[in-house]
C-alpha positions in Angstrom: 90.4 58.2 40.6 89.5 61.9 39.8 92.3 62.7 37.2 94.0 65.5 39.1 95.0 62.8 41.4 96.2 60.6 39.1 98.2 62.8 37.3 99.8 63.8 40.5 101.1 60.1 40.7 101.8 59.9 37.4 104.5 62.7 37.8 105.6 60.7 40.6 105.8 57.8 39.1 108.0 59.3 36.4 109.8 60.7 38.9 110.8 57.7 40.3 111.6 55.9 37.1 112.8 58.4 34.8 111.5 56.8 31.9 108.3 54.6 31.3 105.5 53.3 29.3 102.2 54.1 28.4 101.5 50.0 28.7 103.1 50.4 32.1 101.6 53.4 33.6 98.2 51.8 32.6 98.5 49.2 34.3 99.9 50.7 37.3 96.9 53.0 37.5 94.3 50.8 36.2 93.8 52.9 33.2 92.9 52.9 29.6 95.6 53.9 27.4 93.8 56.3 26.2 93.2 57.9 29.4 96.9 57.5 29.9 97.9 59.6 26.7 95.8 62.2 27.3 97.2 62.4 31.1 100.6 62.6 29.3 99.7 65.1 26.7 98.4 67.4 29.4 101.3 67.0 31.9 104.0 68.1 29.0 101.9 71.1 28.3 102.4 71.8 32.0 106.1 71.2 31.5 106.6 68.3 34.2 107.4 65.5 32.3 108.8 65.0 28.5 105.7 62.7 26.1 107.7 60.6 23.4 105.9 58.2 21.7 104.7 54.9 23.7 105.1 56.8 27.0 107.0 59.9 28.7 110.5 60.6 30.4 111.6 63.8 32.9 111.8 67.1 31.6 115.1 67.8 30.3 116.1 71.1 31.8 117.1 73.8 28.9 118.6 76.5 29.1 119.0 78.3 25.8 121.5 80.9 25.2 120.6 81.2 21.1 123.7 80.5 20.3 123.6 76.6 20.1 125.2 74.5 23.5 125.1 76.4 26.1 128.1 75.8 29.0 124.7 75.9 32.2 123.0 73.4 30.1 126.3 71.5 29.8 127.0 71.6 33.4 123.6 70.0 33.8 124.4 67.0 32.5 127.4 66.7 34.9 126.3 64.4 37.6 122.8 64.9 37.1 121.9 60.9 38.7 124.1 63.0 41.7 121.7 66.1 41.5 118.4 64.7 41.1 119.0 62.4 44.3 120.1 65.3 45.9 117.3 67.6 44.9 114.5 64.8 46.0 115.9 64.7 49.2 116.3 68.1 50.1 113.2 68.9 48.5 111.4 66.7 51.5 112.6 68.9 54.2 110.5 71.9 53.4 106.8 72.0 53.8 103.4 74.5 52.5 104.0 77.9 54.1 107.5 77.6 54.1 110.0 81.3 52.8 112.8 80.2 50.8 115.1 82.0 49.2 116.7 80.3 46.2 120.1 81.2 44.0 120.9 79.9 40.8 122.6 76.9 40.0 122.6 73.6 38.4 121.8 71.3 41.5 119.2 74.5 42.3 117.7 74.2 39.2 117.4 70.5 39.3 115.6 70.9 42.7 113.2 73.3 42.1 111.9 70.8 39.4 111.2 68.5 42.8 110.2 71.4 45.2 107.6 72.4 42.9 105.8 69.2 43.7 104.9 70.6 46.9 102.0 73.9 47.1 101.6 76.8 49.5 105.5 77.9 49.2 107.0 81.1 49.1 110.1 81.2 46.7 112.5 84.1 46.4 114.9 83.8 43.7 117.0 85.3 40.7 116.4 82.2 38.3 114.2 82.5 35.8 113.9 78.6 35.6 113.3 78.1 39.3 110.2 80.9 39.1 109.0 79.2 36.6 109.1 75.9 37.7 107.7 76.8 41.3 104.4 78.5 39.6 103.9 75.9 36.5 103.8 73.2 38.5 101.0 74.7 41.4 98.9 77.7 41.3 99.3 77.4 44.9 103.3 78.6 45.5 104.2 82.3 44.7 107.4 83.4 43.2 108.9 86.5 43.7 111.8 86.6 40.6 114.3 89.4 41.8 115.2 92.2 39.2 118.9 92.8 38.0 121.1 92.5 35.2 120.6 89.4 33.0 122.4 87.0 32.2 121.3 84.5 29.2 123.3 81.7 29.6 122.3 80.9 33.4 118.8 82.7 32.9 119.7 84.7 36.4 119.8 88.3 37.3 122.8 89.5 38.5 124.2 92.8 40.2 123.9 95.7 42.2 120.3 96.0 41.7 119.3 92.4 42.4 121.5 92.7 45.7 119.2 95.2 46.6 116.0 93.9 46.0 117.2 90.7 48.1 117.7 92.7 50.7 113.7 94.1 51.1 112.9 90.0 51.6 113.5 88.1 55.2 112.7 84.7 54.7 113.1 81.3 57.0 115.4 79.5 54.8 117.6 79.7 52.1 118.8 77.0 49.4 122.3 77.7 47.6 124.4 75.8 45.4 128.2 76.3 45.7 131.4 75.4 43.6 133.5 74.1 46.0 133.5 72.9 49.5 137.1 73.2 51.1 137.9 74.0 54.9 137.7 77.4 54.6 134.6 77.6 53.9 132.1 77.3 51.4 133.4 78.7 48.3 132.2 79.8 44.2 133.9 80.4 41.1 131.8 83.6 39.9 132.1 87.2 42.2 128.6 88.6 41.3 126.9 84.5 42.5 129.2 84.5 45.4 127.8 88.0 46.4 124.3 86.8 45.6 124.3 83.9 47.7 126.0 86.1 50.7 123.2 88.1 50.3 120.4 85.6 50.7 122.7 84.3 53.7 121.9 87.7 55.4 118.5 87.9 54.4 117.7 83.7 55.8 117.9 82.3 59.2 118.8 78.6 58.0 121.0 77.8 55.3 120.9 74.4 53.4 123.7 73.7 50.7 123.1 72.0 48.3 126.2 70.1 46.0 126.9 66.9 44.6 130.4 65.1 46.0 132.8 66.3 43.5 132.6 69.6 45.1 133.9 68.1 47.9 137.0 67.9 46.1 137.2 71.2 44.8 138.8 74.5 45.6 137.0 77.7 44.7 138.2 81.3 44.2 135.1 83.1 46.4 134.3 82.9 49.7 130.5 82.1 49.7 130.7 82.0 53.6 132.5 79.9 56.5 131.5 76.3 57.1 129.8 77.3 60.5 127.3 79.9 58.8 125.4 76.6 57.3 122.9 74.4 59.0 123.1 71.7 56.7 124.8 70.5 53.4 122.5 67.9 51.2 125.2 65.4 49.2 125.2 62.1 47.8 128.3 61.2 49.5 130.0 61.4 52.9 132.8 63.6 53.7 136.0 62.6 54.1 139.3 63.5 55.0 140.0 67.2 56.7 137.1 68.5 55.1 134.8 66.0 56.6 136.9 67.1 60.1 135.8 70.8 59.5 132.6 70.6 58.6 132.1 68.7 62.2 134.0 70.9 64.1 131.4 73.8 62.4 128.7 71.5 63.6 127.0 71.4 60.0 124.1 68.5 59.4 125.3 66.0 56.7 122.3 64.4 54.8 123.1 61.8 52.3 121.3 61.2 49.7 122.8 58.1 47.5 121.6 58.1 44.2 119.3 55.5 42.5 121.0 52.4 40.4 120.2 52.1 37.0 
C-alpha cells in the first residue's frame, strides 16, 4: 500500500475511534510498527491527528487567546461527542468542486476538521482555524479567509469590512452555526456573527445549519434569519414540541446524526 494511501486511512481510522494504538493500527494495516510511527509522526506534523506515546488520538482543537483558558476553547468541549457526529455527517453531503461559505463557530470548527478530508473545495470563511484546516489537510481545496477586525479569542474577523468582502463572493452553499433555534427563526447571541452569517445567507443559494440539540432548547437575542430561509439543519437529535411543528411548516430537511457510544 503506497503510504499516502495508508495514511489517508489511518486518519480515518482515528477518526472513527478517537483514540488507538500503534499495536492496533499495525495490525489493521498489516504494518510494521515502525512504519506505523513514522505514519503517525508525519500526520501530527500535518496537524490531523494528536501522536502520544504507543499510538495517536484527534487533534484537540485550540484556540489560544494568550491569556490562559479561553471561553471558544471552552465551548468546545461542550457537547463535542454531539459536534463531531454532527460535523461527519454534514461533512458527507458536499463533494470536490463544491463553493461553501463557512462562519465561525464551535460545531463549524469541529466540521471543517471533517470537511477537510475531502479535495477540490472552495471555502469562504472568516475563521482562521477553518482556513487552516481546509488547506493543511489537501493542497487540493482553496481557502479564501475574509479580511476584518480580529478577534483573538474566536480567531474570526469581524465587522464592517469583512461584511464587505463577503459580499464580492456568490457561492452554492453556505454552512452556519447558530445559538439558538426557537420558532422564530434561527437565532445568535453576538450582533457582529448574527450579521456575518446574514451576510453569507445573501451571498449562498442553500443554507445548511449546523447545531447540536441543546440549541433546540434555547432562545437567542439575534435574528440569524427565519426558519424557512434554511434548506436543512444537521442535529443529533429530533425536534420536538412547537419547534419541531415550525420547522415543518418552513419545510426545512432534518438530518440526524446520533452520536457514537463510547
Amino acid at each position: 500500500m503506497k503510504p499516502r494511501i495508508r495514511q489517508e486511512l489511518i486518519v480515518d481510522y482515528v477518526r472513527q475511534h478517537e483514540k488507538v494504538t500503534v499495536d492496533a493500527l499495525a495490525a489493521a494495516f498489516e504494518a510494521s510498527r515502525e512504519t506505523i510511527r513514522r505514519d503517525l509522526t508525519d500526520l501530527a506534523h500535518r496537524g490531523l491527528i494528536k501522536k502520544f506515546h504507543g499510538g495517536a488520538a484527534l487533534p484537540e482543537i485550540m484556540v489560544f487567546d494568550g491569556r490562559g483558558e479561553n471561553p471558544f476553547l471552552v465551548r468546545m468541549q461542550e457537547n463535542l461527542r454531539e459536534k463531531r457526529a454532527i460535523a461527519r455527517r454534514a461533512a458527507a453531503l458536499f463533494q470536490p468542486g463544491d463553493t461553501i461559505l463557512i462562519d465561525t463557530g464551535t460545531t463549524t470548527v469541529v466540521f471543517a476538521d471533517e470537511l477537510c478530508r475531502l479535495s477540490g473545495l472552495t471555502v469562504i470563511t472568516n475563521s482562521v482555524h477553518v482556513a487552516q484546516a481546509m488547506t493543511r489537510a489537501s493542497d487540493q481545496n482553496t481557502a479564501f479567509l475574509i479580511g476584518g477586525k480580529y478577534r483573538d479569542e474566536s480567531g474570526e474577523n469581524l465587522g464592517a469590512m469583512t461584511v464587505e468582502e463577503i459580499g464580492r463572493f456568490h457561492a452554492k452553499y453556505a454552512v452556519l452555526t447558530v445559538g439558538a433555534i426557537e420558532e422564530a427563526g434561527f437565532m445568535d447571541y453576538d450582533m457582529e456573527e448574527a450579521e456575518i452569517a446574514r451576510t453569507m445567507i445573501a451571498q449562498s443559494r442553500h443554507i445548511t445549519v449546523l447545531a447540536d440539540s441543546s440549541k433546540l432548547t434555547r432562545t437567542g437575542l439575534f435574528q440569524v434569519c427565519p426558519l424557512g430561509k434554511v434548506d436543512r439543519l444537521v442535529t443529533d437529535r429530533m425536534p420536538t414540541g412547537n419547534v419541531a411543528d415550525a420547522l415543518a411548516r418552513a419545510g426545512v430537511e432534518i438530518i440526524i446524526a446520533p452520536p457514537t457510544s463510547g
